[in-house]
Each structure stands twice: as C-alpha cells, then as structure tokens.
C-alpha positions as CSV (number, residue, x, y, z in Angstrom):
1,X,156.1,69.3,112.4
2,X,158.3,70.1,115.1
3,X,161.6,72.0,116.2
4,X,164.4,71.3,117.8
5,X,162.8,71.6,121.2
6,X,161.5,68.8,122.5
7,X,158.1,67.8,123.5
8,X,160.0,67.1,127.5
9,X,160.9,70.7,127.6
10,X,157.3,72.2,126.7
11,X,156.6,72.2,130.7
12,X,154.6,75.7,131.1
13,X,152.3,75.7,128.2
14,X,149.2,78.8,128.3
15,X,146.3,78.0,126.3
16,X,145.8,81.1,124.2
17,X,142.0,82.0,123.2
18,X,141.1,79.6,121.0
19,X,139.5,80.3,117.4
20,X,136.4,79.0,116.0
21,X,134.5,79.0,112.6
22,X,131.4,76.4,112.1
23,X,129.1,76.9,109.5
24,X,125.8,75.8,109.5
25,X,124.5,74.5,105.6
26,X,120.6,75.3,105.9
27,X,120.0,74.5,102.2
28,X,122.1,74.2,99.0
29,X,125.3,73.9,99.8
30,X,126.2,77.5,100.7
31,X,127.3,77.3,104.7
32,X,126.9,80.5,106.7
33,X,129.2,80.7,108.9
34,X,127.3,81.0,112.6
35,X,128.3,82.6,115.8
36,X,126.2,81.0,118.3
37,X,127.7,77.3,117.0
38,X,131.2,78.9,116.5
39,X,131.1,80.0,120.2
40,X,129.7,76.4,121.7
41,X,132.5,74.9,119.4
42,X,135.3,77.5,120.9
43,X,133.9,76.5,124.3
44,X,133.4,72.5,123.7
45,X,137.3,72.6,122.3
46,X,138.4,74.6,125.8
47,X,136.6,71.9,127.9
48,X,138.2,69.0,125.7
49,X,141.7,70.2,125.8
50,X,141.5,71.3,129.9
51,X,140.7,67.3,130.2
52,X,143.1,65.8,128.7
53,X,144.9,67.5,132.0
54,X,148.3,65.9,133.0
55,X,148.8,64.6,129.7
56,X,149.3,68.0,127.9
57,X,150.6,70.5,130.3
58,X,149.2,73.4,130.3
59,X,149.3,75.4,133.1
60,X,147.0,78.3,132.3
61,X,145.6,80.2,129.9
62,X,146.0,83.6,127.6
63,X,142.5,85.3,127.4
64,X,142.7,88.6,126.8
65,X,139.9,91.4,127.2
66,X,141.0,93.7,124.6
67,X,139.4,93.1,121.1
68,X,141.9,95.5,118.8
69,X,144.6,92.9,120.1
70,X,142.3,89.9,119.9
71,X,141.7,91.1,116.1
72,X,145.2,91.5,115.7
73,X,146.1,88.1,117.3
74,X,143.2,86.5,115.4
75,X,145.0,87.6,111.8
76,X,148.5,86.5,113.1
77,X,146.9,83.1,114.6
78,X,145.5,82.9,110.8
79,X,149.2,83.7,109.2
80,X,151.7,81.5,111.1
81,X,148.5,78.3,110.3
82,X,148.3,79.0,106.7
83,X,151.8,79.4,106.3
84,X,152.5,76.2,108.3
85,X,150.0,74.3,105.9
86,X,151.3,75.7,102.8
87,X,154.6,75.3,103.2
88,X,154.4,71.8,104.7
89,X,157.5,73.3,107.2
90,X,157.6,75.1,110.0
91,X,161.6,76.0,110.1
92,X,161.7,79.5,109.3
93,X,158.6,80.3,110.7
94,X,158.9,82.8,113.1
95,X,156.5,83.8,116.2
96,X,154.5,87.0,114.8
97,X,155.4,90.4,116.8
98,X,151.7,90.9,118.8
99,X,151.5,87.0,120.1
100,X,155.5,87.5,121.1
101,X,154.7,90.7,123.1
102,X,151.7,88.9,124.7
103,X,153.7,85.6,126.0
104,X,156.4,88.0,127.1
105,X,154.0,90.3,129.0
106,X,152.5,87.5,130.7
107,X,156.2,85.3,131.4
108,X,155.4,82.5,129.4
109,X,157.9,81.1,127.2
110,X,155.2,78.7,125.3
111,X,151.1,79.6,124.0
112,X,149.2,76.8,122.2
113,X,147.2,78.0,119.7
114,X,144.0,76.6,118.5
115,X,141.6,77.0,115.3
116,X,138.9,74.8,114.5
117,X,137.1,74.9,111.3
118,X,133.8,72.9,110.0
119,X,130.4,72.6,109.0
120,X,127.5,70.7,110.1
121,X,124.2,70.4,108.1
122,X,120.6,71.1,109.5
123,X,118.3,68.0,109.5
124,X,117.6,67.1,106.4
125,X,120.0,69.1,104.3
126,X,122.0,66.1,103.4
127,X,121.1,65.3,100.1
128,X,122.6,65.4,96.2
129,X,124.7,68.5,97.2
130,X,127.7,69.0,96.4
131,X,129.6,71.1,99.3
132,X,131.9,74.1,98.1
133,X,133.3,76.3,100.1
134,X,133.4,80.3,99.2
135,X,134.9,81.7,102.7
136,X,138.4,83.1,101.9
137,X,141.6,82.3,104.2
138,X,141.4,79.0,106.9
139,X,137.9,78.4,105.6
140,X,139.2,77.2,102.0
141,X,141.2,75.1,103.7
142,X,139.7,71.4,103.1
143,X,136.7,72.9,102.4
144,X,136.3,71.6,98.4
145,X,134.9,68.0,97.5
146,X,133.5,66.6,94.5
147,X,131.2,64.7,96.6
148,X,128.8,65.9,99.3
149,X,129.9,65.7,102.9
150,X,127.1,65.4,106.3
151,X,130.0,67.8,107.8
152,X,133.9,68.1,108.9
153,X,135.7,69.3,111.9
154,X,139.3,70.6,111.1
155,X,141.6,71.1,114.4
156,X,145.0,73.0,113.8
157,X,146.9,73.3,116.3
158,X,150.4,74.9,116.7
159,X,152.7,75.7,119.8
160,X,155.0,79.0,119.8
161,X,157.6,79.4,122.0
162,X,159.1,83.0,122.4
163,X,162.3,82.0,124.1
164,X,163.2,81.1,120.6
165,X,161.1,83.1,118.6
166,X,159.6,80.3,116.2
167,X,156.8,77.2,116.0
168,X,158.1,74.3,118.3
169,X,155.0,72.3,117.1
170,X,152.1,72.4,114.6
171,X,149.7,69.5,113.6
172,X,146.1,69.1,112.0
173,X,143.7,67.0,112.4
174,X,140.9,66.6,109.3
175,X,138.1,64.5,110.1
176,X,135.7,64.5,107.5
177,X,131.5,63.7,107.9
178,X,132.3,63.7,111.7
179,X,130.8,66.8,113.4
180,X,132.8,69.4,114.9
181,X,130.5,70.0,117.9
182,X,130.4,65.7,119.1
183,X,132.8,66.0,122.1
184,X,133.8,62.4,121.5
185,X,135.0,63.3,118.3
186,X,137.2,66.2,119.1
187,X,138.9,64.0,122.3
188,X,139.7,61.8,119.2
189,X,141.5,64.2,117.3
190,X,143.4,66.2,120.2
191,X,144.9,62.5,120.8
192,X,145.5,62.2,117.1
193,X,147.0,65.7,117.5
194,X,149.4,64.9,120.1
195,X,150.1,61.3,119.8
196,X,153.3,60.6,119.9
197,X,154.4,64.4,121.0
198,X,152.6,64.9,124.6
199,X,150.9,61.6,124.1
200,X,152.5,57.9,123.7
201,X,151.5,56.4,120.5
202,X,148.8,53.2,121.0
C-alpha cells in the first residue's frame, strides 16, 4: 500500500524506535510475552535494517529518551498498523498528532516505523498443541491456527511522511514456523518488505 509519493522521493528517511513483542511458549500453548527476547528481537531488526544500507535510505534515526512520549508513540505506532491492516487502505490514513510533532521537531519529512510480532517455543514444547493467541491489539494479529505452529515472526512496516500528513507506505511480512530472532530470516522479509518499492523485484 502506497500513496501518491513515490518510493524516488523518500530520500531522508529516520528510523523511528522500533517495537517489539516475542513471546516465549514454555508449555501449553499459552506464550508469555518476554522482555529480554523482545529486546534482542528490537535490536536484531535495527542491525538488519541498518544493513541493508544504500538500498533503503535512511539517514538516521528517531530514538527518543522520554518514556511518556515513547508510550504515547507506542499506542499511535499500534493505531495507524491496525488501522492499515483492517482496512486493507491506507488513503485516509492520517499521521497521528505526537509522531507528526516528533518528525517536525527533528526536520524530517519521512519516519519508518517498525513492529515485529512472534513467538518461538522452548526445546521441546513443540508437540500436539494447538497455538492460540490471548494478547489483545497487534498480538491477535495472525496469532490464531487450527494447527500448532514451532513459531512466527510478523514484520509490519509503515512509512509516514509529515510533509503530507499521511502513510506513504505500509507492508507486512507473515512468516509462519520461521523464528523471529534467525537474522537470515528477517533479511528475508525486509526484502520481501520492500521489494519492488526501495528494492527491484528478482
């Protein structure tokens, strides 16, 4: 999903603090959602994206210190994605009032955002279970199968531009008993991601 910008004109493109939520099924099929792995996922996904440098051009990043913005940008990251999956469209979406005041305040016209989702089994959990997923919001997102799944990594991905006040881009990438912490596997879907947009299709 795109607007009417195109991908040629996203030149100066900050990285914004990227989101993170792995859970870690110990037994059953109740995941707990785990800081320590959410933080090497958050981390992993900066590394991945910073290499694919020269092909998507960013130029910086966002990070900010303060946590009552962070929060707040955290819920409006959430909003604009769910939205943006819902409603299969991206048109009418506009740029939410906190993110717009941040690009502003630091003189960047574009911010990619980033949210990755997942789960990954312990050793041995893998079994007749049946995964069902009871977090609320971007967690329930993909997160229901009939059958059991060794684990997922979602990637969303969206670019605001407050020039224009609205989503220029927004893609997902679902890749399902691949584990959100393999490195190989989230190169894989930040290509998928932005093939054909930054990238040239293969």
């Amino acid at each position: 999903m795109t607007s009417n910008v195109q991908a040629s004109e996203v030149t100066d493109l900050k990285l914004l603090e990227p989101y993170s939520y792995i859970s870690m099924i110990k037994k059953g099929n109740r995941g707990q959602l785990d800081d320590s792995i959410s933080a090497v996922s958050k981390q992993m996904n900066i590394n991945v994206i910073k290499g694919f440098n020269g092909q998507i051009p960013i130029t910086g990043d966002i990070f900010l210190t303060d946590s009552a913005i962070n929060k707040t940008l955290e819920e409006e990251y959430e909003n604009l994605i769910l939205t943006a999956d819902r409603n299969k469209n991206i048109t009418n979406l506009r740029i939410t009032p906190t993110l717009d005041k941040v690009l502003e305040a630091n003189n960047t016209r574009f911010g990619l955002i980033v949210i990755c989702t997942g789960f990954t089994r312990i050793k041995g959990n893998y079994g007749k279970e049946i995964a069902k997923g009871a977090a609320l919001g971007i967690l329930t997102l993909g997160m229901y199968y009939q059958t059991p799944v060794k684990a997922y990594s979602t990637i969303y991905a969206m670019i605001v531009d407050s020039k224009e006040d609205n989503v220029a881009f927004y893609r997902k990438s679902f890749k399902q008993n691949m584990k959100p912490l393999d490195q190989s596997v989230l190169t894989n879907q930040y290509k998928k991601i932005f093939e054909g947009y930054f990238l040239t299709k293969k």
